[in-house]
Each structure stands twice: as C-alpha cells, then as structure tokens.
FIZA-769722 format. One line per 4 residues: number of its first residue (from 0); their letters; for each residue x, y, z of N, C-alpha, C, O, CB. Coordinates in pm, whole numbers. Glycine has a CB too. Layout:
NUM = A = X,Y,Z,X,Y,Z,X,Y,Z,X,Y,Z,X,Y,Z  ...
***
This chain:
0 = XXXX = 4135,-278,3078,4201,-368,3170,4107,-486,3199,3990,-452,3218,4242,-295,3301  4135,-622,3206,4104,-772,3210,4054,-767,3370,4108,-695,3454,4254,-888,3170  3931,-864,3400,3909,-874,3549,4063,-962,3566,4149,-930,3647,3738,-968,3603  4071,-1056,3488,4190,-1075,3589,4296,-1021,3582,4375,-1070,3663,4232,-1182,3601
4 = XXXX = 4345,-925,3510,4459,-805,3527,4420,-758,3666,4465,-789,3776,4452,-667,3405  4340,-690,3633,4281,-577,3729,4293,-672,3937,4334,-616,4039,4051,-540,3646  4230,-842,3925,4237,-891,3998,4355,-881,4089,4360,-852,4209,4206,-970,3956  4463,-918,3993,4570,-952,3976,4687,-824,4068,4775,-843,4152,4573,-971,3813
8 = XXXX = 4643,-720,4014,4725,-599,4033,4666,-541,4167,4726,-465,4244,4714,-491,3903  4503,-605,4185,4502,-580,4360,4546,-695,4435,4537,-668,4555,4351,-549,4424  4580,-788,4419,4606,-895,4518,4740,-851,4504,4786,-887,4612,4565,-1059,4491  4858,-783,4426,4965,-767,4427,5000,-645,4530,5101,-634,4600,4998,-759,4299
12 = XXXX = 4890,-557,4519,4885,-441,4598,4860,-454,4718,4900,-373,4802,4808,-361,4561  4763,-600,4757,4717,-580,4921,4827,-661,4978,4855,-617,5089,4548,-645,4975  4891,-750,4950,4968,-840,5006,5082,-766,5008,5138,-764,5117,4974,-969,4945  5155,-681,4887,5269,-602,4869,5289,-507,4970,5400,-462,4999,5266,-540,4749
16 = XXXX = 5160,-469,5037,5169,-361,5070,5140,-195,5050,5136,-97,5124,5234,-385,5073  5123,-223,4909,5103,-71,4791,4962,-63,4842,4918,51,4840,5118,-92,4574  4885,-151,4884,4688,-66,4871,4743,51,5033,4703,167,5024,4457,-264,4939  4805,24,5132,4840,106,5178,4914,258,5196,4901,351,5275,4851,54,5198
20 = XXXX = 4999,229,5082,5063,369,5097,4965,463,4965,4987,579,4929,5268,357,5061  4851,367,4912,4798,463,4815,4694,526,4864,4643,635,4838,4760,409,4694  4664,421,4960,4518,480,5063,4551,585,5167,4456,620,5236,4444,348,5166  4646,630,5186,4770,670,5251,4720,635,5405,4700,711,5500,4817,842,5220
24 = XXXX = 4708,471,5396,4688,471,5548,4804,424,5636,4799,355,5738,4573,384,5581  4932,491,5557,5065,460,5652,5068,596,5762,5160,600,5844,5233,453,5540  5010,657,5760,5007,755,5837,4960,701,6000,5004,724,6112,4913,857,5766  4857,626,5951,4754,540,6101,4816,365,6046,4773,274,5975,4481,565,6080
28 = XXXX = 4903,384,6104,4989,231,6102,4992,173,6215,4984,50,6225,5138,232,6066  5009,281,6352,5056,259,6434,4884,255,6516,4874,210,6630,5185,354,6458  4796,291,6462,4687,294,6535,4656,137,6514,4628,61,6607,4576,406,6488  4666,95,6369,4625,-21,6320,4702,-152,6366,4664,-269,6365,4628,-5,6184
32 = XXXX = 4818,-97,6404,4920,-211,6493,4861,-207,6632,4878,-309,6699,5105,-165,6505  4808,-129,6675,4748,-96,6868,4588,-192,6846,4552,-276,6929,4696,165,6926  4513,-161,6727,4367,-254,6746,4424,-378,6710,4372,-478,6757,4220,-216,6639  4524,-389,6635,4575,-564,6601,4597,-628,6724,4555,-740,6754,4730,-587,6510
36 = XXXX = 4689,-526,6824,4741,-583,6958,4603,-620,7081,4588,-723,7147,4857,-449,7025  4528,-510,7078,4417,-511,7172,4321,-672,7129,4278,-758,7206,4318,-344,7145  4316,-665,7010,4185,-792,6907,4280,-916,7010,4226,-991,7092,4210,-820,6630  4411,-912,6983,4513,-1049,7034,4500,-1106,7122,4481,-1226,7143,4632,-1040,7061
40 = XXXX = 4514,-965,7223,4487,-969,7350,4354,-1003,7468,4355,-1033,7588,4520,-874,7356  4224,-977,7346,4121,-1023,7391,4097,-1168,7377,4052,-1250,7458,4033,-956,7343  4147,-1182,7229,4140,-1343,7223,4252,-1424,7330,4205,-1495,7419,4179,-1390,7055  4376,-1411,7317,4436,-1451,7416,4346,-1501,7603,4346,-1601,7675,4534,-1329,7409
44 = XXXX = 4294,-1382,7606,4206,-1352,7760,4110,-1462,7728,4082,-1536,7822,4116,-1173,7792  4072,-1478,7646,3910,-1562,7608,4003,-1681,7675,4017,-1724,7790,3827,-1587,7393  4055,-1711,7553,4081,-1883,7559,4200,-1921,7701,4222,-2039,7726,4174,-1943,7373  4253,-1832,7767,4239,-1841,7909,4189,-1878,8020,4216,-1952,8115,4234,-1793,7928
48 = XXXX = 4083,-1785,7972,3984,-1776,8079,3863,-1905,8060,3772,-1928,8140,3913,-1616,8069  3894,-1982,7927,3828,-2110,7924,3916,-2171,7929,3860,-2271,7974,3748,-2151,7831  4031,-2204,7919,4137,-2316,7998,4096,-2326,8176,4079,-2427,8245,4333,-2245,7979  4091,-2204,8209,4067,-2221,8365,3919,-2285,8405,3887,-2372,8485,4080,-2066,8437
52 = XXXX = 3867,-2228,8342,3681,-2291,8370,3679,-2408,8345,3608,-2480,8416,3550,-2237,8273  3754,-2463,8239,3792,-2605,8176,3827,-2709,8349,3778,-2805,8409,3976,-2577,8040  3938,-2613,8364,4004,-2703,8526,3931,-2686,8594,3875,-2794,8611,4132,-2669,8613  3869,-2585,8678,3769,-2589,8747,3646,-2708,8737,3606,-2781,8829,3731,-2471,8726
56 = XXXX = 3602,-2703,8603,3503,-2776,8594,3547,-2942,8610,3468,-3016,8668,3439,-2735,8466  3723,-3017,8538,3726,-3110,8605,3771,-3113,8746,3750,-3222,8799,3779,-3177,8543  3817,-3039,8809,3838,-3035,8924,3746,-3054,9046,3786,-3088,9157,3884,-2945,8924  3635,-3031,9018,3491,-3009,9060,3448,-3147,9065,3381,-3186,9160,3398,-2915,8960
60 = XXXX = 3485,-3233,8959,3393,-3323,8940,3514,-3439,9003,3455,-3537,9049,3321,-3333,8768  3663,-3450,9017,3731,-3504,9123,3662,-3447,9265,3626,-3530,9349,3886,-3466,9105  3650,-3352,9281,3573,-3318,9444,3512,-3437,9488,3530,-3521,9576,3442,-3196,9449  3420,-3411,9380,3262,-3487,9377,3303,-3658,9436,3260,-3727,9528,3181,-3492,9168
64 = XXXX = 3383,-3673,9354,3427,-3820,9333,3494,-3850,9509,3466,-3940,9589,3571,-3834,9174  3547,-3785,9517,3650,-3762,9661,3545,-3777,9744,3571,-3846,9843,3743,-3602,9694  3416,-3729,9737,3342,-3682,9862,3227,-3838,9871,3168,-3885,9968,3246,-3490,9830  3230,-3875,9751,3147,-4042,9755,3221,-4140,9797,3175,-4249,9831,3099,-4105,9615
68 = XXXX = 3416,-4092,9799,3458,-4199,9812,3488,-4194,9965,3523,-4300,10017,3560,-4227,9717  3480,-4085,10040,3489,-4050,10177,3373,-4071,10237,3388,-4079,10359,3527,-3922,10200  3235,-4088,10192,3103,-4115,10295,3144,-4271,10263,3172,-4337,10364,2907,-4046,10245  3151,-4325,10163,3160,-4455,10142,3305,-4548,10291,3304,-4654,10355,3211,-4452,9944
72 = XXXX = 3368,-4470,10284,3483,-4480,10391,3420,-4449,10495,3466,-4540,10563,3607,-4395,10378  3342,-4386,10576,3291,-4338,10673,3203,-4414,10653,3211,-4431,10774,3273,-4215,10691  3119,-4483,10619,3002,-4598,10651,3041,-4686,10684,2990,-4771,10757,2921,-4645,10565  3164,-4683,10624,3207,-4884,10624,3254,-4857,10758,3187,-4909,10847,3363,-4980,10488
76 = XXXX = 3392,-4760,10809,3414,-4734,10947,3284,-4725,11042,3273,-4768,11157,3491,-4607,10955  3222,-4683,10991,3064,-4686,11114,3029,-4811,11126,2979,-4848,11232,2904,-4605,11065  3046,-4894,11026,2978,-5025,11053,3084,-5100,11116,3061,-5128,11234,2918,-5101,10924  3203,-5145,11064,3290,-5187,11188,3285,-5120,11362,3329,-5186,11456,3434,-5156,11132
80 = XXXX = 3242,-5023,11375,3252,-4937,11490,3158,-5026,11575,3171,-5080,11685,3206,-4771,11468  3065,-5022,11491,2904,-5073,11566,2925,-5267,11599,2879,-5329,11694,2726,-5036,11404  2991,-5308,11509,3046,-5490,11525,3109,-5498,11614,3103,-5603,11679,3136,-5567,11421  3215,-5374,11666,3292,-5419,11751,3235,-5387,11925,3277,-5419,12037,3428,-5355,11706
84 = XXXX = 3113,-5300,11869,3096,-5273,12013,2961,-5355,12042,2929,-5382,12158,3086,-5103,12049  2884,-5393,11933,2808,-5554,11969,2878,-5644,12031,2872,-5671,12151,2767,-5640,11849  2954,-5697,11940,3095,-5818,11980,3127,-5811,12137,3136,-5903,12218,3270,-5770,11888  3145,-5632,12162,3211,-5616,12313,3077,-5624,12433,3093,-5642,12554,3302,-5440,12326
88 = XXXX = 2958,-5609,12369,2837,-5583,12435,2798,-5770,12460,2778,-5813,12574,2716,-5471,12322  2795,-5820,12392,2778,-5969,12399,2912,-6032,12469,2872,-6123,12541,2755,-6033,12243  3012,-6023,12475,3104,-6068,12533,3040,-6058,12741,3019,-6132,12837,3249,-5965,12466  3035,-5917,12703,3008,-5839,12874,2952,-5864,12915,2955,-5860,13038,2980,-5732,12920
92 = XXXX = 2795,-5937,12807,2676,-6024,12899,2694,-6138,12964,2631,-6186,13059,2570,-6066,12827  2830,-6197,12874,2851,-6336,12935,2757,-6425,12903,2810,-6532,12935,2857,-6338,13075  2635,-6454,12854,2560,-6558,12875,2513,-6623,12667,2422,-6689,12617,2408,-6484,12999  2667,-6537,12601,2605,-6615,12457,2764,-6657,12406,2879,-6629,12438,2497,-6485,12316
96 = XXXX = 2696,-6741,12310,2829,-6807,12220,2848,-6766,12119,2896,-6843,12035,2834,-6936,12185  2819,-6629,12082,2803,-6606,11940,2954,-6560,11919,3015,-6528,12021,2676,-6491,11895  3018,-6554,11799,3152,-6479,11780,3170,-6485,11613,3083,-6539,11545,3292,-6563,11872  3251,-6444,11572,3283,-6384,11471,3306,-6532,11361,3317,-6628,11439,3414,-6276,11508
100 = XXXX = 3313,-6560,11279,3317,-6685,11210,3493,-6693,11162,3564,-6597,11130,3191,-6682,11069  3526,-6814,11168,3689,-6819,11185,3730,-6868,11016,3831,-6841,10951,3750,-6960,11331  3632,-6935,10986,3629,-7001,10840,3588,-6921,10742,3499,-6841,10771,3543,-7114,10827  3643,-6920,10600,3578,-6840,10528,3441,-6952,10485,3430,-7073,10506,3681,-6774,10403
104 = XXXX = 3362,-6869,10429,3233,-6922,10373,3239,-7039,10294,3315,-7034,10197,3170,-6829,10294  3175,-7147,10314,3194,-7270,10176,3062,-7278,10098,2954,-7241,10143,3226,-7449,10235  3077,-7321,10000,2977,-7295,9944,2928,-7445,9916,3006,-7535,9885,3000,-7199,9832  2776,-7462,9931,2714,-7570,9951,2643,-7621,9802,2567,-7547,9740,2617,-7541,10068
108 = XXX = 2680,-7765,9750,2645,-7779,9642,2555,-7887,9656,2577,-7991,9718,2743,-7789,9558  2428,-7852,9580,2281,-7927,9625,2304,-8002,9456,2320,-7933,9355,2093,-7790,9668  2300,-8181,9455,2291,-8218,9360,2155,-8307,9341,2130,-8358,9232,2404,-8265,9341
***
C-alpha cells in the first residue's frame, strides 16, 4: 500500500467517521461529547469574563475623566465664590471704586 493510499484511506476514516467505530470508541461517545461541552464552556467563561474586565477597565478610565472634570468644576465655582464675596467685601467698605470691567478687553497695537 502507497503513503498516499494509505494517507488517503485515513483521512477518509477520520473525517468519515470509521477511525471510530474501529477504535471502538463509539462506546465513550457520550463521554467525548461531555469533555467537548465542558472545553466550550470554559472557553465561552474565558472570553466573558474578558469582555467584562474589558468594560470595567473602560469604565474606570470614564470615572477618572468624570472626576478631573468635577474638581475642574469645583475650582472654577470656588473662584467665582471668592469674586463675589471680594466684590461684596469692597462694596461694604464703601471707600473704593474698584468693580468688575464692563468692556471686553481691547487689544493694544504698539507700531
């Protein structure tokens, strides 16, 4: 018999089905269908359980973002807080002219 006969007549056998009933491992079919299911099932769990770590991890990094954009909001409110109660502190002294500028800025061109 030819390697590729011989090749030939096992690739016909494993795909056909025949290397099984000669090995007689139709007997444990049902064991071999239960580790096929369990192998599935682990992989399934894997790539799960890295979809979720996946979200977590961008989710984490929106936090992050949320929490720079909230001190950043909370400074700027602190600093208006503090203008308005200068503004009200200088008003109460009575004795200055200072106030808030009514014009926007011009810009001065030196030729």
């Amino acid at each position: 018999m030819s390697a590729k006969r011989k090749f030939m007549s096992w690739f016909t056998d494993f795909f056909g089905g025949g290397l099984i009933t000669k090995r007689g491992m139709d007997r444990q079919l049902q064991f071999i269908f239960f580790c096929f299911l369990l192998i599935s099932v682990y992989l399934i769990w894997g790539l799960w359980v890295e979809d979720r770590m996946a979200a977590i991890n961008k989710n984490e990094k929106v936090l992050e973002e949320l929490k720079i954009e909230y001190h950043e909001k909370d400074l700027r409110l602190t600093g208006l807080d503090q203008r308005t109660r200068i503004e009200k502190m200088l008003v109460g002294s009575g004795n200055t002219t200072l106030h808030a500028p009514k014009d926007p800025p011009k810009r001065i061109v030196i030729e």
